[in-house]
C-alpha positions as CSV (number, residue, x, y, z in Angstrom):
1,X,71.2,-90.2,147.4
2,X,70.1,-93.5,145.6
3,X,70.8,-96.6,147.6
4,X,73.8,-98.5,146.7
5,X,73.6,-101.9,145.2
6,X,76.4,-104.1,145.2
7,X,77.0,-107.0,143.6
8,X,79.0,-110.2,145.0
9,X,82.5,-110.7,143.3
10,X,82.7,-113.3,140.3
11,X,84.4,-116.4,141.5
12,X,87.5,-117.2,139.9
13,X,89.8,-119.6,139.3
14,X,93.2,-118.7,140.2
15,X,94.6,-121.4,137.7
16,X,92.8,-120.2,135.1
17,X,91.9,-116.6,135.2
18,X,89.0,-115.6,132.6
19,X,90.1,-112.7,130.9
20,X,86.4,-111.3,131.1
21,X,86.4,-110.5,134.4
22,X,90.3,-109.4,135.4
23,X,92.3,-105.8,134.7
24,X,90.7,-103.9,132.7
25,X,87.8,-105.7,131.9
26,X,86.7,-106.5,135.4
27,X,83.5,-106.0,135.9
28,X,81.6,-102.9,138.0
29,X,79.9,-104.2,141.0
30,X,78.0,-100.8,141.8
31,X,75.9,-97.9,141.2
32,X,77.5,-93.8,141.0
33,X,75.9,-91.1,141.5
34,X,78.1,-87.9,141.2
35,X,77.4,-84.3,141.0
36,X,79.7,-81.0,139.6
37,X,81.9,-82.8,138.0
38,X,85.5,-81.3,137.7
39,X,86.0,-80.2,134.5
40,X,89.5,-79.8,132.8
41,X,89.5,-77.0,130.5
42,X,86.2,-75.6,128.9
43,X,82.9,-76.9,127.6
44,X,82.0,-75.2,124.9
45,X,77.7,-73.8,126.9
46,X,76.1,-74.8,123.7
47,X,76.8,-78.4,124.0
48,X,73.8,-79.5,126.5
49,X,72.4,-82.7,127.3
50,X,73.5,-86.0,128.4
51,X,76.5,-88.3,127.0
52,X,75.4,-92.1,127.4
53,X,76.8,-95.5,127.0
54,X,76.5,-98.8,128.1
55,X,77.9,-101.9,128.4
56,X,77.9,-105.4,130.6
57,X,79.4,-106.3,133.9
58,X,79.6,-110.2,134.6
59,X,78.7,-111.1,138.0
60,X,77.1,-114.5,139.2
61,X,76.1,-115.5,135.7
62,X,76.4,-119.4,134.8
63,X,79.3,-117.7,132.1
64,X,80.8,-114.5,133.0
65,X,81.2,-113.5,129.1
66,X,80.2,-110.2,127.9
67,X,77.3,-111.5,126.0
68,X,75.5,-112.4,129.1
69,X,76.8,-109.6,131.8
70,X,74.4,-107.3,133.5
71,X,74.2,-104.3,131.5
72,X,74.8,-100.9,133.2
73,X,73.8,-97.5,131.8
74,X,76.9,-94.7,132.0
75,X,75.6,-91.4,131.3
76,X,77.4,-87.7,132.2
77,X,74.8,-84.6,132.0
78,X,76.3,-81.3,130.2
79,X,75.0,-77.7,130.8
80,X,76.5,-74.6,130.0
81,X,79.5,-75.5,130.7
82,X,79.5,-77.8,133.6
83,X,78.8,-81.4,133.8
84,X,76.4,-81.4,136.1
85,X,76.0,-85.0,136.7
86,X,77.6,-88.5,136.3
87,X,75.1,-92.0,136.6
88,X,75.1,-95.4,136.5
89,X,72.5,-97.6,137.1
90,X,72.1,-101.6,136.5
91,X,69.6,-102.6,133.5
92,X,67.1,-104.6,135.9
93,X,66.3,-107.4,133.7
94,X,67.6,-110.7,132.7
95,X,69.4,-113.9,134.7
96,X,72.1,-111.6,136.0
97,X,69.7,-109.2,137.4
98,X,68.2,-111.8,139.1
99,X,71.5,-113.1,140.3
100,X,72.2,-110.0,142.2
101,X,68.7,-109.8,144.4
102,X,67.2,-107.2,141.6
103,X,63.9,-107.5,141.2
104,X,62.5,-108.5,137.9
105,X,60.8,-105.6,135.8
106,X,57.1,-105.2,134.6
107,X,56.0,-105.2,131.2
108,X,56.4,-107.5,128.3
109,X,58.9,-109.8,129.0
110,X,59.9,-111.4,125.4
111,X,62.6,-113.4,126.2
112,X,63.3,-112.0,130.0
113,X,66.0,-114.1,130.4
114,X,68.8,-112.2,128.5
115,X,70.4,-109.2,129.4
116,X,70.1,-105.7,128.1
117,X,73.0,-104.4,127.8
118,X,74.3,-103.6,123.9
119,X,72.9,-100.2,123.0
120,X,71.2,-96.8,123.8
121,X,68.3,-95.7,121.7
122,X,66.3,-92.7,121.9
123,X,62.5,-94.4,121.2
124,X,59.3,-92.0,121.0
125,X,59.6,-89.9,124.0
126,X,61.9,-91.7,126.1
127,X,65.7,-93.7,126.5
128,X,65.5,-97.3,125.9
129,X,68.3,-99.9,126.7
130,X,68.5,-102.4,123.8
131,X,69.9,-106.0,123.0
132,X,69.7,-108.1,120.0
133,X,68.6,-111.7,120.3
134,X,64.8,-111.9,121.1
135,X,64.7,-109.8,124.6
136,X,62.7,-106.4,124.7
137,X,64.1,-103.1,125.5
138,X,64.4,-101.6,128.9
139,X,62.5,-97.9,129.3
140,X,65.2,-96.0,131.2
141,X,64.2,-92.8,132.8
142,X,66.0,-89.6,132.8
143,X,68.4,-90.3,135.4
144,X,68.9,-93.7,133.9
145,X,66.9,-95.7,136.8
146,X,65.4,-99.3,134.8
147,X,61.2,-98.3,134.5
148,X,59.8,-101.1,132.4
149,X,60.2,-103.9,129.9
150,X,58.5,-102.6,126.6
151,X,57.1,-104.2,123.4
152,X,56.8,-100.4,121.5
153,X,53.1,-100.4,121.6
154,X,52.8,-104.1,121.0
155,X,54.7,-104.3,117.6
156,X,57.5,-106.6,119.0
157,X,57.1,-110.1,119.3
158,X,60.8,-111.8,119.0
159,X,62.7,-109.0,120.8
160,X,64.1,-105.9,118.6
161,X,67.6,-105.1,117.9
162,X,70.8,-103.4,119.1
163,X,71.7,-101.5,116.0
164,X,68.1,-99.5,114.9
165,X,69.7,-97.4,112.1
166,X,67.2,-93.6,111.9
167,X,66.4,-92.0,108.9
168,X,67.1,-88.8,109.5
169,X,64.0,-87.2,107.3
170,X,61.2,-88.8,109.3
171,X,63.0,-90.2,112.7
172,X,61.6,-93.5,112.2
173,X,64.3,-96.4,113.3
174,X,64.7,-98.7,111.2
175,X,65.8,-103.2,112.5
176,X,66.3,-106.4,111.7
177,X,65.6,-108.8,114.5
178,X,66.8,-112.5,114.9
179,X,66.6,-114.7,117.5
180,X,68.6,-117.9,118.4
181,X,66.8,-121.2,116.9
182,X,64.0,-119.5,115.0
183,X,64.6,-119.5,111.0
184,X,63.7,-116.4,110.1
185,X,64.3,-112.8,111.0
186,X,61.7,-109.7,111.2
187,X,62.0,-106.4,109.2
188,X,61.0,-103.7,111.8
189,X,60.5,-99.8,111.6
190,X,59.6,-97.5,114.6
191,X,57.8,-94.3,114.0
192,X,58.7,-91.2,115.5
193,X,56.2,-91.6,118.7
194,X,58.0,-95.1,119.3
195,X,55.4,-97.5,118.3
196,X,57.2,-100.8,116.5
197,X,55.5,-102.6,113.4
198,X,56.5,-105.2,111.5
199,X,57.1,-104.8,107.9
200,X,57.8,-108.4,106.9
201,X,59.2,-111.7,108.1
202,X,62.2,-113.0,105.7
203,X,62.4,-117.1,105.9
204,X,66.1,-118.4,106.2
205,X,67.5,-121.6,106.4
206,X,70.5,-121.0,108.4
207,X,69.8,-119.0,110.7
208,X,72.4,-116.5,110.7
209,X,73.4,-113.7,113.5
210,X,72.5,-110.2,112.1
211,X,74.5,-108.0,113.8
212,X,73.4,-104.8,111.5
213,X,71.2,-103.3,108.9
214,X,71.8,-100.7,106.4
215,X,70.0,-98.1,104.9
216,X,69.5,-95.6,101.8
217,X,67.3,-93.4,100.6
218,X,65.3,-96.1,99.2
219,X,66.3,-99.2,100.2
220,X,66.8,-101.3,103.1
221,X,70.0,-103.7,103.4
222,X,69.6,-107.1,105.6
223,X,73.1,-108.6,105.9
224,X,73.7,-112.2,105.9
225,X,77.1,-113.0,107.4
226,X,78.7,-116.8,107.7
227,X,78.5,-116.4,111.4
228,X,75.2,-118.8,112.7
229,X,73.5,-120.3,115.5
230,X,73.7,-124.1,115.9
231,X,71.3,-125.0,118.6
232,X,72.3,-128.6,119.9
233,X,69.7,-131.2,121.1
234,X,68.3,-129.9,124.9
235,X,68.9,-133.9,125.7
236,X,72.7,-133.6,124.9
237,X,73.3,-130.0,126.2
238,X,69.9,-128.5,127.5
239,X,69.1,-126.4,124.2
240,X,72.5,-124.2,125.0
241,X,72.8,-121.8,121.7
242,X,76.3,-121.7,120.0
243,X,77.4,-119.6,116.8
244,X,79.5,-120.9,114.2
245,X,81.0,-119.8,111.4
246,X,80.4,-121.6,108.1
247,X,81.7,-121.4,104.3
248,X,78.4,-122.6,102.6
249,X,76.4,-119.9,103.0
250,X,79.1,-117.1,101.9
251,X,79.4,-113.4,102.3
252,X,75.7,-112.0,100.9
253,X,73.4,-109.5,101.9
254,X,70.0,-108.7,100.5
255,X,68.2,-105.5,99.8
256,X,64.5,-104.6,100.2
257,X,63.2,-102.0,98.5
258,X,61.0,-100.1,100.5
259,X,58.4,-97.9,98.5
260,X,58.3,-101.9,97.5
261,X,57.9,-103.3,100.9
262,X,55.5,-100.7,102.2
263,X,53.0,-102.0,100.1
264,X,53.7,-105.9,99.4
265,X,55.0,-107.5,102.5
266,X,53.5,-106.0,105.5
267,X,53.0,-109.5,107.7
268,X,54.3,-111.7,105.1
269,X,57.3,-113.7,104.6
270,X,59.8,-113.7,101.4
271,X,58.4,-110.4,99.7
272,X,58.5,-110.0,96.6
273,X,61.2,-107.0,97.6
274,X,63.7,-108.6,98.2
275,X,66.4,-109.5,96.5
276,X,70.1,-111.5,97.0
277,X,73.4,-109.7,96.1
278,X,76.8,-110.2,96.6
């Protein structure tokens, strides 16, 4: 049986209770292991395999909102017809790993700071934990247990994203990734063996958060929402990175063609591609 970690309560104010970390949003302070699962009613034996999600937990983190909470892997294993297991396991990177005794992860680091904790995504041959932001996935084995901090074969170099959308033809992934206080995001596609390369790097002024990205059969669609970051001076409040909403830059999105792109903007900035729409 996996030793038990536990994590120390979040300190609250009893005046003013944050609603992060009370009822049912109160964080998980520990790791499950469960097997034979009772099961109510049937599973149909051809559905095999293993159901995951994940989310964060606050604990000792200088804010207990969800953006920042330790993220834990969920995951329930199906077989013919039983559930064989339940798991889940702490993603071991980030200040509120740290804050818990965890010890820090090897690998690439990117921004090793921020928690992983946003999505699941199945990468080459393995599970990967994922965040948006600038931090790099997490390599999860099997049973969900934190393995390494990855940069997909050295094709990441601001983080990656937590909403890779997969063409379903060739497997490849395809993300937009931003990070706070840089003015420009990166077009990324990973290949079916899970090896990340940059396709182009689109300049923007206001550095917006891009939550998404959409695809078709020919084209890729980078959203650019009114939600920003505004990154205040480090001498007034030590470089901390807000969002903001703002009217001026409107409710467009821009597409990228990408038989286009494939050929014209591989390491550049403002290809040729891409276009604004509203």
């Amino acid at each position: 049986m996996k030793q038990q970690i536990v994590a120390e309560p979040v300190p609250t104010d009893p005046a003013r209770t944050n609603p992060y970390v009370v009822g049912d949003y109160a964080p998980i302070d520990f790791e499950t292991t469960s097997f034979a699962l009772p099961v109510k009613g049937t599973l149909p034996k051809e559905l095999s395999g293993r159901l995951l999600r994940i989310g964060p937990n606050p604990s000792r983190n200088p804010s207990p909102h969800w953006f920042v909470g330790l993220g834990m892997a969920h995951g329930v294993r199906l077989h013919e017809g039983r559930a064989e297991w339940y798991r889940s396991r702490f993603v071991r990177a980030g200040n509120a790993a740290r804050a818990i005794g965890i010890e820090p992860l090897a690998g690439p680091a990117g921004n090793d700071a921020s928690s992983v904790n946003t999505t699941v995504l199945h990468l080459g041959d393995g599970t990967h934990a994922c965040v948006e932001g600038g931090a790099f996935p997490v390599k999860l084995s099997y049973e969900l247990d934190s393995v390494s901090r990855t940069d997909l074969g050295g094709g990441l170099t601001r983080g990656f994203a937590a909403h890779a959308r997969t063409d379903p033809r060739t497997s490849e992934h395809f993300a937009i990734a931003y990070q706070g206080g840089v003015p420009r995001v990166q077009y990324l596609v990973v290949d079916r063996d899970g090896v990340a390369r940059q396709r182009c790097e689109i300049d923007l002024s206001h550095m917006p958060l891009i939550h998404d990205i959409g695809i078709t059969q020919s084209s890729v669609v980078v959203f650019d929402f009114p939600v920003t970051f505004s990154i205040p001076s480090p001498d007034r409040d030590r470089g901390t990175c807000h969002t903001r909403g703002t009217r001026s830059v409107g409710r467009a999105s821009a597409c990228c063609r990408e038989m286009e792109t494939s050929r014209r903007c591989n390491g550049s900035r403002r290809p040729d591609a891409l276009r604004s729409i509203v």
